[in-house]
N, C-alpha and C positions, 0 to 999 in steps of 0.2 A: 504494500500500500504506500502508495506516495504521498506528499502533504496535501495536495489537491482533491484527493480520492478523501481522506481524511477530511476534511472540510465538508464536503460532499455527505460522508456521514453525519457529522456530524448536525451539519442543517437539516438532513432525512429523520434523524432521532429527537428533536429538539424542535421542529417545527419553524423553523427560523433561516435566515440569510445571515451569516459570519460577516460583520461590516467590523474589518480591522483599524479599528480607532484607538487603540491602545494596549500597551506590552506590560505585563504586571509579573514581576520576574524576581526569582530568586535572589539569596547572594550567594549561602555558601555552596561551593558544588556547581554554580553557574557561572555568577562572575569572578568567584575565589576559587583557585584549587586548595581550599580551607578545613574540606572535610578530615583529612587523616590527621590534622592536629587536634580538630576538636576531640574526635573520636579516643585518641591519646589523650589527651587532658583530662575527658570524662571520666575514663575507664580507671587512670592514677589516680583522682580524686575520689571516687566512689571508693575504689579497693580503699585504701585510707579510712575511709568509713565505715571499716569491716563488710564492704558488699563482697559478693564474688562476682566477676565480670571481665567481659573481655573488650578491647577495643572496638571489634569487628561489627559487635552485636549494637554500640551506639548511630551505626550509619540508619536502623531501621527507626531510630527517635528521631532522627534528624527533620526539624521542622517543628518538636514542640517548644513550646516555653521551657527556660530552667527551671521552673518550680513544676510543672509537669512532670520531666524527666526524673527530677530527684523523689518525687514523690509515688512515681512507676516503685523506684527501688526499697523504697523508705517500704512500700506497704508489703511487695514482696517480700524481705530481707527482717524486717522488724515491727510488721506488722501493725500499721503506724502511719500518719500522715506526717514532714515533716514541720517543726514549728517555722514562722515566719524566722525566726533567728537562725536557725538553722539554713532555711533555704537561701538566705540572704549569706552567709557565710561560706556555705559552698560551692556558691556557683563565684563569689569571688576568689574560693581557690583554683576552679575551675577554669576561670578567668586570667588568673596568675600562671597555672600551667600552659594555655594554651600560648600565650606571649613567648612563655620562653622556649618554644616549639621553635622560634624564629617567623620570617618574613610570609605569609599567606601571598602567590603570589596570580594575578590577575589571571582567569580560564582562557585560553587559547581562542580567538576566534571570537571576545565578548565583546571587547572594544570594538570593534570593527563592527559586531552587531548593533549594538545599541546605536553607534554613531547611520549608521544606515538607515534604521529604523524613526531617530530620530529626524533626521536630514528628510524623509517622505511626509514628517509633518504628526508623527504620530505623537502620545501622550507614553513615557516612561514611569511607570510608580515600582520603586522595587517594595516587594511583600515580603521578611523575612522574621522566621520564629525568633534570631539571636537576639542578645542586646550586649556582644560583643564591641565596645566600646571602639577596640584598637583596629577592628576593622571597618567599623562607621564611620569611622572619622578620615579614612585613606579613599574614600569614596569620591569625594571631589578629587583627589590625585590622581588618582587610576583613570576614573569616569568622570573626566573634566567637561562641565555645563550637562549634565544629563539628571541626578538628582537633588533634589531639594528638602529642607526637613516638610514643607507639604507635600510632598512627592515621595513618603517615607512613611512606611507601615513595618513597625519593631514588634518585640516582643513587651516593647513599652508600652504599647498603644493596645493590644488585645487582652481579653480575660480570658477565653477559652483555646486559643492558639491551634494549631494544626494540629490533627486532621479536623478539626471544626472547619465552615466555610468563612467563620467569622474573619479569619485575616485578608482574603480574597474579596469579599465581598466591602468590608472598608478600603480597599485596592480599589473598586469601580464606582465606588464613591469620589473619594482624592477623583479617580480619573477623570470624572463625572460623565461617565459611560454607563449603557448596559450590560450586563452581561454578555450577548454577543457579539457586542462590538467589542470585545478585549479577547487578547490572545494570553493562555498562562505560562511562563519558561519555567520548569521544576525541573529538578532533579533527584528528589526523593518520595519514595511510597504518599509517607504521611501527607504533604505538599498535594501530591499529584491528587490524593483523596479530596483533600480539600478545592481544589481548584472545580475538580467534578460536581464536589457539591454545592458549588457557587452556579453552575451551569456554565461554567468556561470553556471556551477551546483549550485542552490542557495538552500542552507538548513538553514532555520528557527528554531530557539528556542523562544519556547513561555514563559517568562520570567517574564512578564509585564503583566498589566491587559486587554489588548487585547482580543477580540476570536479570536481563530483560524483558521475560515473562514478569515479575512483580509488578514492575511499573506498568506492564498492558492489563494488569488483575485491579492495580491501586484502582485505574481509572484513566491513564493517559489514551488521547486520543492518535497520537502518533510517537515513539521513540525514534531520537537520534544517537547514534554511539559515542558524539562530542558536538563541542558548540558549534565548533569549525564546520562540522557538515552540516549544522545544522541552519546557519552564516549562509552557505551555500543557496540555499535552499529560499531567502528571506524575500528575492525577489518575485517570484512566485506567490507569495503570502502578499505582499502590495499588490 
């Protein structure tokens, strides 16, 4: 299935004509190749916490809030929500580790995206579960003139975070779109769920050590293997 044919469904299942007015897209995983620090950072800081866990098993949270994530394991592990002190403490260790992972550095193929996508007149809101400071803040560096804090949906801004629709659907809000006039860029399960549940065109980049059946199970209406091909492909979506 090409992205065309995908569309094509899409507006078959949905009732609707796909009018690309705007791109509500990830960060980490899309425009970071960020994932494998977080995942490291998680997994150090949780063990620390007497969890058992592995790095690997963090890429399938990827997209909730930190008080989400910590509280998956809190209930697991200790049977237990964690307190506010707690979640507030952890994810600032978390936070600490994932810095000294070193440099997150920009996805292959993003910049060139966005700036095309922008340049056709379209609307950018990135929608992201983190509230990773050190890499919000390198946003205008990397993604110079693309976003804005109103053009910005954190893990600050939501209460239910992915896979709710609740962060996508304040995405076409900011856009001031409808749902199918906005396209979703994910790159993880949880993400790709939520975009679905928004009624988005949700398109998948496979980034991370996932198969690519999860992401066509989460909800995604087409996968790419990276940004780059996915880049390829953008003038066709205009």
């Amino acid at each position: 299935m090409d992205i065309l044919e995908a569309i094509e469904a899409y507006n078959n299942r949905n009732g609707v004509t796909l009018e690309f007015k705007a791109l509500l897209s990830d960060m980490d995983g899309v425009l970071y190749n960020s994932m494998p620090f977080h995942a490291k950072a998680w997994a150090e800081t949780m063990q620390a916490e007497g969890v058992e866990c592995e790095a690997r098993e963090f890429y399938a949270h990827e997209g909730r809030t930190g008080k989400g994530t910590i509280n998956i394991y809190f209930n697991k592990y200790k049977n237990r929500e964690a307190t506010e002190e707690e979640i507030q403490r952890i994810y600032a260790e978390k936070a600490r580790r994932f810095v000294e992972c070193g440099e997150a550095h920009p996805m292959r193929g993003a910049q060139e995206a966005l700036q095309m996508i922008k340049g056709a007149g379209k609307t950018i809101v990135l929608v992201t579960g983190s509230g990773q400071k050190s890499l919000l803040q390198k946003l205008t560096q990397h993604y110079p003139n693309i976003f804005t804090p109103q053009t910005m949906v954190t893990a600050y801004d939501v209460v239910k975070g992915k896979p709710n629709p609740e962060p996508y659907l304040m995405g076409l809000q900011k856009a001031g779109v409808r749902n199918f006039e906005a396209i979703v860029l994910e790159n993880a399960p949880l993400g790709v769920e939520a975009g679905r549940a928004a009624g988005i065109f949700t398109i998948a980049v496979n980034t991370g050590p996932l198969a690519e059946e999860e992401l066509y199970e989460a909800g995604a209406d087409i996968v790419y293997p990276d940004v780059e091909t996915f880049t390829q492909d953008i003038k066709k979506i205009l």
